[in-house]
Steps between C-alpha positions, in 0.01 A plus 500: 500500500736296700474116456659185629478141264543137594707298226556168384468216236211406494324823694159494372348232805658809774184625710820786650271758301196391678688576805668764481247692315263423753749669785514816295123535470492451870733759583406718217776494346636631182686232289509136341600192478488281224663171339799470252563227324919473519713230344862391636594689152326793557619558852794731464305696285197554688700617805682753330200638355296488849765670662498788271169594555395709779144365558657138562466413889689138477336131399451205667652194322411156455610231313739453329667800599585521838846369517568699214394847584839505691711549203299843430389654837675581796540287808605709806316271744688168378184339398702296237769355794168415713160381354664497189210625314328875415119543434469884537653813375428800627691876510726559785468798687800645288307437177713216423262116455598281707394104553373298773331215564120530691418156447648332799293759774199410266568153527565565904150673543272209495688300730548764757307300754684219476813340729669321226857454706673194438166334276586320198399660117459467205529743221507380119686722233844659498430864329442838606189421677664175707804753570269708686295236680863325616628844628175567743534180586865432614374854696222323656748214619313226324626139588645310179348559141463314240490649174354319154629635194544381163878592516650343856772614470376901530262393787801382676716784410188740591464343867917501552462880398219574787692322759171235511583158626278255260492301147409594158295241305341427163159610428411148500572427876307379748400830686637431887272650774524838610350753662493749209469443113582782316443510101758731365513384150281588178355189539123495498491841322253569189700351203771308704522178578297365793633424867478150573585412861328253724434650852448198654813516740387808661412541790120633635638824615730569142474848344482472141635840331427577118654802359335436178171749472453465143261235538432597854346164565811270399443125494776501829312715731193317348654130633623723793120597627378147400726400792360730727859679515604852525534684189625840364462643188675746300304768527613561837877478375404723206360794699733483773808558215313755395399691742893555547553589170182742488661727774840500344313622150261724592639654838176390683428155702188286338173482725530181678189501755289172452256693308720576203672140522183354452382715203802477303524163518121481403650647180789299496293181461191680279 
């Protein structure tokens, strides 16, 4: 039976199985999806044994691999030069695996509504996930960003590489207003370190983004929706990447009607 994985360290908190699983009951499907717990060790390793079996469709990767897939998969689409950062793997149609990254359209999905030319963000973080949130953003034409980061000096070096006009700041910096708030860190996840950020300078029409779904209820969309502001969770990010990476797997696109959104993220939240 064909199957596709999702991979990382830590992996067990991924609800991708829930997901994808429930796509292939709905399409009737035959194949799986499952976790694999991967360390930066083991990495090499597992890809040269996934890519000598058959059966394997590709992974999705999370962290703290996805700057580091590069040095074992092929990059014909220049993913590396661009968002700078992989999170699927999937078999070309030459039989070779290739990488890719479907994070940034997930991260787009949510926000499709939205004119967000020439507003001011900001994202925290400056890893895979930020890499993708800055690259559908400097495609959006955002106005300047500010980016909070433990390490300033990446932020910086991660807006200069975008072409985004901003600042990078510590974590501990008064957060300046914007229109759009976007969470790309860890931070706020089950067994990391909480978010701390006072909201207070935003204004009443802000859009706080969280692409943390592991809790789903995070304590920043929490002080978000005490303000009465906008919020999006990472569910919507989360099934929007994979929806992407379900099609490239399995040769079929998810069910996206309203119905199906709805029930699987009834099971997401279970």
């Amino acid at each position: 039976m064909i199957y596709a994985e999702v991979i990382g360290d830590p992996i067990a908190h991924s609800k991708s199985p829930i997901i994808h699983g429930f796509w292939l009951d709905a399409l009737k499907l035959e194949g799986a999806y499952r976790t694999c717990h991967v360390t930066p060790d083991d990495l090499a390793g597992y890809f040269a044994k996934r890519t000598a079996d058959p059966d394997w469709r590709g992974c999705n990767v999370t962290l703290p691999h996805k700057q580091a897939v590069f040095d074992h998969i092929a990059d014909p689409g220049g993913v590396k030069g661009t968002i700078g950062a992989a999170n699927t793997v999937f078999r070309g149609e030459d039989n070779a695996f290739l990488c890719t990254n479907t994070d940034a359209a997930g991260f787009y999905a949510p926000l499709g509504g939205v004119d967000l030319t020439g507003a001011p963000v900001v994202v925290i973080g400056a890893g895979g996930a930020a890499r993708a949130v800055l690259f559908a953003l400097a495609k959006l034409g955002v106005g300047p960003v500010t980016v909070l980061n433990r390490n300033v000096l990446k932020a910086a070096a991660l807006l200069s590489s975008f072409g985004l006009k901003g600042q990078a700041l510590p974590l501990t910096a008064t957060l300046p207003p914007a229109t759009l708030v976007v969470n790309a860190s860890s931070l706020g996840m089950a067994g990391q370190p909480p978010l701390d950020l006072d909201l207070d300078p935003l204004p009443e029409d802000a859009i706080v983004y969280d692409v943390v779904y592991a809790p789903l209820e995070t304590p920043l969309l929490a002080a978000a929706r005490a303000r009465k502001l906008d919020t999006i969770d990472g569910l919507d990010m989360l099934i929007g990447q994979a929806a992407l990476a379900f099609e490239l797997f399995f040769g079929a696109a998810p069910p996206r009607d309203e119905e199906h959104d709805l029930k699987l993220r009834d099971l997401l939240t279970a």
